[in-house]
C-alpha positions as CSV (number, residue, x, y, z in Angstrom):
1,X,-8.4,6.7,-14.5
2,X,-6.6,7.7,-11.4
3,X,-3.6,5.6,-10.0
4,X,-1.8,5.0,-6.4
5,X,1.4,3.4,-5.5
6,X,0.6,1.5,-2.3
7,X,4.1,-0.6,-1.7
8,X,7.1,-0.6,-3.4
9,X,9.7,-3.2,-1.7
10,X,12.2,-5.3,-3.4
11,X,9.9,-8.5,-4.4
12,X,6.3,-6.5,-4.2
13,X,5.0,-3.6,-6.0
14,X,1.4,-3.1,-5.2
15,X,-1.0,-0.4,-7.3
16,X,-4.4,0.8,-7.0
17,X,-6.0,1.9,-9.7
18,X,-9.5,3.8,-9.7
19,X,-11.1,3.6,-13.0
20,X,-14.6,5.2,-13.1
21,X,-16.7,3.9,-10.3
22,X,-14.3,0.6,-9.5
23,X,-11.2,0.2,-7.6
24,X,-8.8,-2.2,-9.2
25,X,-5.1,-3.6,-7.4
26,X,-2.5,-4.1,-9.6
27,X,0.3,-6.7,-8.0
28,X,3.6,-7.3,-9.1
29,X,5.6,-10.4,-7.7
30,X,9.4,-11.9,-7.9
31,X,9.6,-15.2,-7.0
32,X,13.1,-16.9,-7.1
33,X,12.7,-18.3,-10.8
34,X,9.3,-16.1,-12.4
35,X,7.8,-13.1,-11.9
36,X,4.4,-12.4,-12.4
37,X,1.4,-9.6,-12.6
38,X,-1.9,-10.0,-11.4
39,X,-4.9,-7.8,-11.5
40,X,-7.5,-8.1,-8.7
41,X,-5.8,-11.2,-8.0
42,X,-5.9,-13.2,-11.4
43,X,-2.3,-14.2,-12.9
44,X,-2.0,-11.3,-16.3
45,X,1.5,-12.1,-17.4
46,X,4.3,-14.1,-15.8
47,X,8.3,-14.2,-17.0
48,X,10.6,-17.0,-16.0
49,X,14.3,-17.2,-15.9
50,X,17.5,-16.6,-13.7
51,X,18.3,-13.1,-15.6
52,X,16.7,-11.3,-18.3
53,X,13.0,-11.5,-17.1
54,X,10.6,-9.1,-18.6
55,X,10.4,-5.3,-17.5
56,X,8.1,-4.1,-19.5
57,X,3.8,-5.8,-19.0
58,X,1.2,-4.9,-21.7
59,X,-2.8,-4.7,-19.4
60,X,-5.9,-4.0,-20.9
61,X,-8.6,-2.6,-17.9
62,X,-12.2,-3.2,-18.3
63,X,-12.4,-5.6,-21.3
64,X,-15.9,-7.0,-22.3
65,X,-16.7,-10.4,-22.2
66,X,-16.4,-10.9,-25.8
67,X,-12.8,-9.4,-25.5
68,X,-13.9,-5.5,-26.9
69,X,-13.0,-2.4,-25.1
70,X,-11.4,-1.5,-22.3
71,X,-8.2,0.5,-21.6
72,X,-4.5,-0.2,-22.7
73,X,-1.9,0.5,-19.9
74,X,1.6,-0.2,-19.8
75,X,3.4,-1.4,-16.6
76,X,7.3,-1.1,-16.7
77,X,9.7,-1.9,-13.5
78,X,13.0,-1.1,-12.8
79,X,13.6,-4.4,-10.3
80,X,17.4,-3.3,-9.8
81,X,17.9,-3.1,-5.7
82,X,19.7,-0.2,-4.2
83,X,23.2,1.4,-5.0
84,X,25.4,0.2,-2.3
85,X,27.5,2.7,-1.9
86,X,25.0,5.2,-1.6
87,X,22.3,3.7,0.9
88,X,23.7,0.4,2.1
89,X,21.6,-1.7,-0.5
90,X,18.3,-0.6,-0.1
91,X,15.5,-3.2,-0.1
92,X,13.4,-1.4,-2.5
93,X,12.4,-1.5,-6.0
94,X,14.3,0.8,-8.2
95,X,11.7,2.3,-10.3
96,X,7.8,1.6,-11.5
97,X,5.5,3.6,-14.4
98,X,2.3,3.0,-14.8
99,X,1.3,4.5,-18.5
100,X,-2.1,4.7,-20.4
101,X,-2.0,6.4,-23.9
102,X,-2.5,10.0,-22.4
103,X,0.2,9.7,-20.4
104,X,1.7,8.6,-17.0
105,X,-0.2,7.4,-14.0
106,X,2.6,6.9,-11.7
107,X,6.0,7.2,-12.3
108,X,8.5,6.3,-9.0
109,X,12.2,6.0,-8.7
110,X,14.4,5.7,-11.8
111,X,11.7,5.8,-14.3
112,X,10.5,9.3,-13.1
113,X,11.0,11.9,-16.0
């Protein structure tokens, strides 16, 4: 499984993911009152509230039809904006790992070891 961070802005975080022979885009979405992850364009997980949304998404990649198989990532975002007082703000998304069980796919930002 091979991973690529395509866009990383305040409100969008956009991944694509290679597993094997099939390309897969991972989205990530803030709204004003939810956020929400989709894979190849199907709502995963959402999170609602005005602070204290969820940071941290559970996935599971190439599950059977009767639910078996398939491989566990873990998506965390850091969806702070910019320090002001070093960049004026930036419009950007503070950090994003992508994780399976042998280790990091991507890691960006503040959640870079």
């Amino acid at each position: 499984m091979h991973a690529e961070l395509v866009r990383a802005s305040w409100r969008h975080v956009d991944i694509k993911i290679v597993n094997g022979d099939r390309i897969h885009i991972l989205q990530w979405r803030r709204n004003m009152l939810w956020d929400e992850v989709l894979l190849d364009g199907t709502r995963q997980s959402y999170s609602r509230g005005l602070w204290g949304r969820e940071k941290v998404y559970g996935l599971v990649f190439g599950r059977q039809q009767d639910g078996t198989g398939g491989t566990q990532v873990m998506l965390m975002l850091d969806p702070a904006g910019g320090d002001y007082e070093k960049d004026g703000m930036s419009q950007r998304i503070r950090g994003v790992r992508l994780e399976t069980s042998e280790g990091p796919l991507i890691a960006y930002g503040s959640l870079d070891p």
